[in-house]
N, C-alpha and C positions, 0 to 999 in steps of 0.2 A: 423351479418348475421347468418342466421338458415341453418339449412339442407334441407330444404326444398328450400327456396330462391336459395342456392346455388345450389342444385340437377337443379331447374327450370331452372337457367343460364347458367350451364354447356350444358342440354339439347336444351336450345337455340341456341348454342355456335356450337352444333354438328348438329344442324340440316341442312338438303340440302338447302330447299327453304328459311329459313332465309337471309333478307336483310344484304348486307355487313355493313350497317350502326349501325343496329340492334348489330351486332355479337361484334362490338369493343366496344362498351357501356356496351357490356355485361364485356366483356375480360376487360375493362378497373374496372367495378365494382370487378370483381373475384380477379386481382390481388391488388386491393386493400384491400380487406379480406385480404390475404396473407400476406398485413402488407407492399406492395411497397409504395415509396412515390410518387407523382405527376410525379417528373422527370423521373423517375423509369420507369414507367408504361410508358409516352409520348417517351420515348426512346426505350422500348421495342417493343411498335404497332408503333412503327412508326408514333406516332400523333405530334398536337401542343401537348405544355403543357397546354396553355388555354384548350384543348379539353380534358387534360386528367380529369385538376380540373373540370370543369364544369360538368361531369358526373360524377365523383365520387362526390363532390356536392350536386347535385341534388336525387342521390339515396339517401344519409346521411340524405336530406331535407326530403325525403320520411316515415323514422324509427321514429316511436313513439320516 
């Protein structure tokens, strides 16, 4: 992840009108940079672990 990607999700992260659904994709994205693992992350937001892999995932699917 770039500074820029990262700057963009933080900014997501902090915004009001952002959807809750939105925010933890993000949150879930960010602390994966960070280097958490699946459980890691699903245990910190309070997710499934399905929901943590699935977006983390799917962004990884995104990266050239």
């Amino acid at each position: 992840m770039n500074d820029v990607e990262r700057q963009g999700l933080e900014l997501l992260v902090r915004r009001y009108t952002t959807g809750q659904q939105k925010v933890i994709r993000a949150r879930i994205v960010l602390l994966a940079a960070m280097g958490k693992n699946n459980r890691e992350i699903a245990n910190e937001l309070e997710v499934s672990l399905d929901t943590a892999r699935l977006w983390r995932q799917r962004w990884l699917d995104l990266q050239p």
